[in-house]
C-alpha positions in Angstrom: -96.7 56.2 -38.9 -94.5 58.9 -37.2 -94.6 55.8 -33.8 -93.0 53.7 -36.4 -90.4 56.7 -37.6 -89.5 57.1 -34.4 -88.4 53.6 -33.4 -86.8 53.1 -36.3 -84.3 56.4 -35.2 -84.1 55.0 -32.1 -82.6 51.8 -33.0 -80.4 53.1 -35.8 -78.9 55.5 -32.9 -78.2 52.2 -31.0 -76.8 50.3 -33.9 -74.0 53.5 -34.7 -73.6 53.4 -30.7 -72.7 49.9 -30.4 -70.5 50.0 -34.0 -68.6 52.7 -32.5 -68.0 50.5 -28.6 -66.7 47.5 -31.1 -64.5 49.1 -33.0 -63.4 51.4 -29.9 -62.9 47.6 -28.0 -61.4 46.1 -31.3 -58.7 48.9 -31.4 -57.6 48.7 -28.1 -57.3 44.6 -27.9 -54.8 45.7 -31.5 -53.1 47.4 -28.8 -52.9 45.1 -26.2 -49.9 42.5 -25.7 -51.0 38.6 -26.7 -50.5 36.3 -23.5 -47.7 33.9 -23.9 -45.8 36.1 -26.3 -43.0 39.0 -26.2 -44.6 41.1 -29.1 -47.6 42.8 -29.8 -50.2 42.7 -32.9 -48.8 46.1 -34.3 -45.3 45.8 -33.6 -43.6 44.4 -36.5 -40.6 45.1 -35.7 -40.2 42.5 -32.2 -38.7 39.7 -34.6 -36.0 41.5 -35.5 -35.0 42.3 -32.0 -35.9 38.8 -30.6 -33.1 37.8 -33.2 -30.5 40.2 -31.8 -31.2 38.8 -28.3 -30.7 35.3 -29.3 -27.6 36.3 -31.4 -26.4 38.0 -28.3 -27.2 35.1 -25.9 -25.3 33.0 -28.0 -22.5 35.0 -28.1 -22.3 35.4 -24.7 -22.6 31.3 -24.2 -19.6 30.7 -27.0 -17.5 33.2 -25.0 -18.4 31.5 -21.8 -17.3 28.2 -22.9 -14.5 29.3 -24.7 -13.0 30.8 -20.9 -14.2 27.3 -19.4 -11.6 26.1 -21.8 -9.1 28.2 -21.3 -9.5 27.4 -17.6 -8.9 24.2 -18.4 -6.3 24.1 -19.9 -4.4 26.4 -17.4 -5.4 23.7 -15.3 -3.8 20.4 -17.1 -0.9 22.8 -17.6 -0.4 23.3 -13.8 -1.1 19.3 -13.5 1.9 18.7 -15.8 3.9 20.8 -14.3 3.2 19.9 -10.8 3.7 16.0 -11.8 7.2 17.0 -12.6 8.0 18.6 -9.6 6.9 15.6 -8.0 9.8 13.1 -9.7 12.1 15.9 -8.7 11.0 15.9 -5.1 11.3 11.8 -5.4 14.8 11.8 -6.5 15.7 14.6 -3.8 14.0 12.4 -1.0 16.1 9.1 -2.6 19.3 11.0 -2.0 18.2 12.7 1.2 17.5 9.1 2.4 20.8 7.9 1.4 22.8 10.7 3.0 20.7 10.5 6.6 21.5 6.5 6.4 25.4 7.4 6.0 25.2 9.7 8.6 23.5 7.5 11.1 26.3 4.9 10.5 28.8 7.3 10.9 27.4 8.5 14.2 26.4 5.8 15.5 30.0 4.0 14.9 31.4 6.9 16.9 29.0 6.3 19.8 29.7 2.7 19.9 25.7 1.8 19.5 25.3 -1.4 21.6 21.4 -1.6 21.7 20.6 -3.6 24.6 22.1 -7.4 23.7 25.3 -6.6 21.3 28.0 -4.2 20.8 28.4 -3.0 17.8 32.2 -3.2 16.3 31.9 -2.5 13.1 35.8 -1.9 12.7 36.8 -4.8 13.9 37.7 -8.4 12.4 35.9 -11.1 13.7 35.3 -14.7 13.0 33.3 -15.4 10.2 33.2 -18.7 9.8 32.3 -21.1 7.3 31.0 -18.1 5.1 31.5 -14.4 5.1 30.1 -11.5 3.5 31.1 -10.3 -0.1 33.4 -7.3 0.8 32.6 -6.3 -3.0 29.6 -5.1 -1.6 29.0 -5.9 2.4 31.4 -3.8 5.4 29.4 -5.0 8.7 28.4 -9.0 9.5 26.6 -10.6 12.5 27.0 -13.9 13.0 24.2 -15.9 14.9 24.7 -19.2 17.3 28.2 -19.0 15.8 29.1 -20.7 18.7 26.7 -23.7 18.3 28.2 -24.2 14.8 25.8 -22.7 12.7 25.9 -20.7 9.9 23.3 -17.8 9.8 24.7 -14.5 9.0 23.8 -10.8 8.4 25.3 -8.6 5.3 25.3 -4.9 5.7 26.4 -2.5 3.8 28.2 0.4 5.2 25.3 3.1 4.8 23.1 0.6 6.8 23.8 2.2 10.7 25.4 -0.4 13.5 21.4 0.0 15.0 19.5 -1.0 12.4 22.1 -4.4 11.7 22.0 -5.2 15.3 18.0 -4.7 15.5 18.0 -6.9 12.7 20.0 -9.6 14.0 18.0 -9.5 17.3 14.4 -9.8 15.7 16.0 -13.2 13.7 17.4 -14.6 17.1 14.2 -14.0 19.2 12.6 -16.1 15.6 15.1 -18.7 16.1 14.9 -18.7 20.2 11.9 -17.6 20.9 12.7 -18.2 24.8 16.0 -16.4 24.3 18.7 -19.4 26.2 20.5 -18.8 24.1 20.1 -22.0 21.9 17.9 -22.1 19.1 14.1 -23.6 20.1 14.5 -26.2 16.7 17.9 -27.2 16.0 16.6 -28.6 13.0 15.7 -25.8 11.4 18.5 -23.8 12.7 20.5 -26.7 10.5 18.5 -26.1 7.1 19.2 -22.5 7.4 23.1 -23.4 8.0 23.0 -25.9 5.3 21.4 -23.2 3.1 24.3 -20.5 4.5 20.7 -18.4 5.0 21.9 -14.6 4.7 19.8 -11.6 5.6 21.2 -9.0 3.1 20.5 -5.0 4.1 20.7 -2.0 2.1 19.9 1.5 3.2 17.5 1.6 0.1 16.7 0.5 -3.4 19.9 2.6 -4.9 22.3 1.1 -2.0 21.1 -2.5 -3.7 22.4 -1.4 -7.5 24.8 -3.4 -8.7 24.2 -7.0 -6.6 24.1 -10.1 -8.1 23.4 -12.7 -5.1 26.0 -16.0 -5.9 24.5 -18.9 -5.6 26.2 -20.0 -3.0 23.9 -18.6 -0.4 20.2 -18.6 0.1 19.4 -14.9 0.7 16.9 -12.5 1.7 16.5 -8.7 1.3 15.9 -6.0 3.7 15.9 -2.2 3.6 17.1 -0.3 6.6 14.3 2.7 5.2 12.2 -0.2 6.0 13.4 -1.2 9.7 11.8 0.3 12.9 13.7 0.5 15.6 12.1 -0.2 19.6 9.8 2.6 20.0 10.2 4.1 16.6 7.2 4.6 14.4 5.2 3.0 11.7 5.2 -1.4 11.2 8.7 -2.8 11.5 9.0 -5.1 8.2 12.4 -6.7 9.7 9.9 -9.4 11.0 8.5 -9.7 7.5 11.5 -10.0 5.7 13.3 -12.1 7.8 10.4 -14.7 8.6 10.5 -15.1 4.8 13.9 -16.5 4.6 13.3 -18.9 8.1 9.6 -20.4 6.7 10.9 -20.8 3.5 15.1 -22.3 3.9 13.8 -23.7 7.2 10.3 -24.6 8.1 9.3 -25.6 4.5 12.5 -27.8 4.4 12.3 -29.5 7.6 8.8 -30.0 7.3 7.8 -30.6 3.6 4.7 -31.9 3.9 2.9 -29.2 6.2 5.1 -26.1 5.2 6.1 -27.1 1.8 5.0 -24.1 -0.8 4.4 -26.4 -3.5 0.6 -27.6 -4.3 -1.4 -30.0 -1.6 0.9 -29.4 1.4 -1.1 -28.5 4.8 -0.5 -25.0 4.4 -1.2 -24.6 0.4 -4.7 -26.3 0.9 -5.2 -24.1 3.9 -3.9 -21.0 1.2 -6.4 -22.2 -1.3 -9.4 -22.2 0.8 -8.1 -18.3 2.0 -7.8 -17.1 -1.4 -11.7 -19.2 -2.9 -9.8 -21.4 -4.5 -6.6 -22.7 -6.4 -4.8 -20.3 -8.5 -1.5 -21.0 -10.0 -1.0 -17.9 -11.4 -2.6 -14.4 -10.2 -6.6 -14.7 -11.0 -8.0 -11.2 -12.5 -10.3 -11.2 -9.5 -10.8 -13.1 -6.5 -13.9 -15.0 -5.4 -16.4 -12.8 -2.7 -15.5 -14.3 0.8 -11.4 -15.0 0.1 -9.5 -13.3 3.2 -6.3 -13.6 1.0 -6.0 -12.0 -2.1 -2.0 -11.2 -2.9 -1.8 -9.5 -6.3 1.4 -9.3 -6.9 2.0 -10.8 -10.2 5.9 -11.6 -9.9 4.6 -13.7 -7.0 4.4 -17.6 -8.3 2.7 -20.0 -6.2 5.8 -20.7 -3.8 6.1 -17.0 -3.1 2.4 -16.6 -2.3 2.3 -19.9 0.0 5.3 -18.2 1.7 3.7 -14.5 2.0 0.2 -16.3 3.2 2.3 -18.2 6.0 3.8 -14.4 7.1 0.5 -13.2 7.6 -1.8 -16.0 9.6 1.2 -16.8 11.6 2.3 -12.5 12.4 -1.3 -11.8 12.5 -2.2 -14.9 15.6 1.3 -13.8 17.2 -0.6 -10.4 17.0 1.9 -8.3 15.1 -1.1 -7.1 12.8 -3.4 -5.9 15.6 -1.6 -2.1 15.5 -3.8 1.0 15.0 -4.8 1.3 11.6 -2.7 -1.7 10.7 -6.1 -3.4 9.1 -6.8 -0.8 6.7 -3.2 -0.7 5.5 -3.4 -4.5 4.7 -7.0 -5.2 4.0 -6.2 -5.4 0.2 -4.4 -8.4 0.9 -5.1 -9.4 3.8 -8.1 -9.7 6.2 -7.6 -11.5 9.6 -5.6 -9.4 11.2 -5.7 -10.9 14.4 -5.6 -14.3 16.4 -9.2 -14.3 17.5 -10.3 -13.6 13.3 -7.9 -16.2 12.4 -8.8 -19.0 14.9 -12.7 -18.3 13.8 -11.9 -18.2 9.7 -9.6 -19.4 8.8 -9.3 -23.0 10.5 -6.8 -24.6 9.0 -3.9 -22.9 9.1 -4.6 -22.0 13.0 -4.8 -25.8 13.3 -1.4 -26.3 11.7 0.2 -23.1 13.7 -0.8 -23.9 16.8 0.2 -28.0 16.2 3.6 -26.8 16.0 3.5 -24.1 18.4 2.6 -26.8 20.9 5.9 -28.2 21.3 8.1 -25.4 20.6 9.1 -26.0 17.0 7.6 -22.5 15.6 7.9 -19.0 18.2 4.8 -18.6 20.2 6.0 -14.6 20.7 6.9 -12.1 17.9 9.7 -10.6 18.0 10.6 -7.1 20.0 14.1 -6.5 18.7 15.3 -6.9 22.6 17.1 -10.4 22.3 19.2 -11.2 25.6 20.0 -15.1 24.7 23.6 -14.0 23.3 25.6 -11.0 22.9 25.7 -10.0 19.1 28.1 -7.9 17.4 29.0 -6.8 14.2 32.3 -7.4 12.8 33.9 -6.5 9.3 33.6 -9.6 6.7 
């Protein structure tokens, strides 16, 4: 009986012992932090301060993007501003432009600028002809294959210098004589232009031009002198854009309707629709992948685009396009910049330039601006 006493102490000691280990272990797991969380079984209190930390991170993002904004709107404000300082440096360059080109011409008339093939004499009376300049508006005229009875004439006006008039005249002789003789290469074009009195008209800029009405009794062509390169001067020299216009379009086209006509189903507008994918009247919203020719100018009717397509297949095989980085200036309108592109593309219209380069009707060299078939001059209209 006392064996039985005995054990039963024993294990009532080790039932208290263990009770007290469990609720020893269970108070200090109360204690311990839960995984995963940021508070603790007895601390009531964490929610409230989790709150204030979330109010305060919230803050702190509203603030943050409230200076964002005010940073951009500082920003937009400088934007504005600095787009109007930019009209004002336009209109500063405009008139900056327009005084250089007067004093060119004044000291270049002083000097007596000759260029290589002309004198210039712009205060002298010459013969004008048939037709002279509108002294409303024009002070300097050049006169080409005068001589020869034709009736091909420069305008100037008198902020365009002596150089630039005489470069002009040059780069439209060496169109019209390509072997500079003296005589023009097709004396049947040189009559369309005469019967057309074809006039190359120059300003010094857009402002110089204000105010012109061209009469009708003239066929006429613009050119800017901002615009003209001299020999040796920088950047593309659009004098042999400009005035190939007026010779393709008075002369080629009127001598030879049926190939350089700029009117639907000639030679050269098929050969224009195959360059641009196809036959547009009117400018298309897009152009077809694989067109080489895509003019966007939407003032340009279907004449004006058969005339602008001619400029550049024929410049581009007399190799006028070939310049460094002249392709990426023009690639938005024009791809084949050069003779061996053109004669591997675009087929047709190398067929039709070359057919007429063959016996001399059309130049087979561009123009340099160093014409020696004549002496030109400028005299006052």
């Amino acid at each position: 009986m006392s064996m039985v006493y005995r054990n039963l102490h024993c294990l009532t000691v080790w039932v208290l012992l263990l009770s007290a280990f469990l609720l020893a272990t269970a108070s200090a797991f109360a204690q311990t932090s839960i995984p995963g969380t940021n508070f603790t079984c007895t601390d009531g209190a964490i929610f409230s301060r989790n709150r204030e930390l979330s109010d305060r991170r919230v803050n702190r993002l509203l603030n943050k993007k409230e200076r964002k904004r005010d940073r951009i709107e500082r920003k937009r404000d400088r934007f504005e501003e600095f787009g109007r300082s930019v009209e004002e440096l336009e209109e500063r360059i405009t008139a900056l432009e327009e005084t250089i080109s007067a004093i060119e011409s004044c000291l270049e008339d002083d000097s007596g600028s000759s260029g290589g093939s002309g004198s210039g004499s712009g205060g002298s009376s010459g013969e004008a002809g048939t037709f002279t300049c509108p002294t409303s508006k024009f002070a300097k005229q050049v006169n080409l294959f005068q001589s020869l009875n034709h009736n091909i004439r420069i305008c100037a006006t008198s902020k365009v210098s002596d150089a630039k008039v005489l470069h002009a005249a040059r780069v439209m002789a060496e169109y019209l004589d390509n072997n500079e003789d003296g005589t023009p290469d097709n004396a049947d074009v040189a009559t369309a232009l005469t019967n057309k009195s074809a006039t190359l008209v120059m300003f010094a800029n857009e402002s110089d031009e204000e105010g012109f009405d061209p009469p009708g009794s003239f066929a006429s062509q613009n050119l800017y002198a901002r615009e003209t390169v001299l020999p040796g001067g920088d950047g593309f020299d659009f004098a042999l854009e400009e005035i190939l216009h007026i010779i393709s379009h008075e002369g080629y086209a009127a001598v030879y309707p049926n190939d350089f006509g700029e009117e639907v189903g000639t030679t050269l507008a098929n050969a224009m629709d195959t360059a641009r994918g196809g036959r547009f009247t009117s400018i298309p919203s897009s152009y077809p992948n694989g067109a080489w020719y895509t003019y966007d100018d939407n003032t340009c009717d279907y004449g004006c685009q058969a005339t602008e397509y001619f400029y550049w297949a024929f410049t581009s095989m007399l190799g006028a396009q070939n310049g460094p980085r002249r392709l990426s200036d023009i690639e938005g309108e024009w791809r084949l910049n050069t003779l061996a592109k053109v004669q591997a593309t675009d087929t047709a219209v190398y067929n039709l330039i070359t057919r007429y380069q063959a016996d001399n009707r059309i130049p087979t060299v561009i123009p340099d601006g160093t014409y020696s078939g004549e002496t030109l001059s400028i005299v006052t209209p």
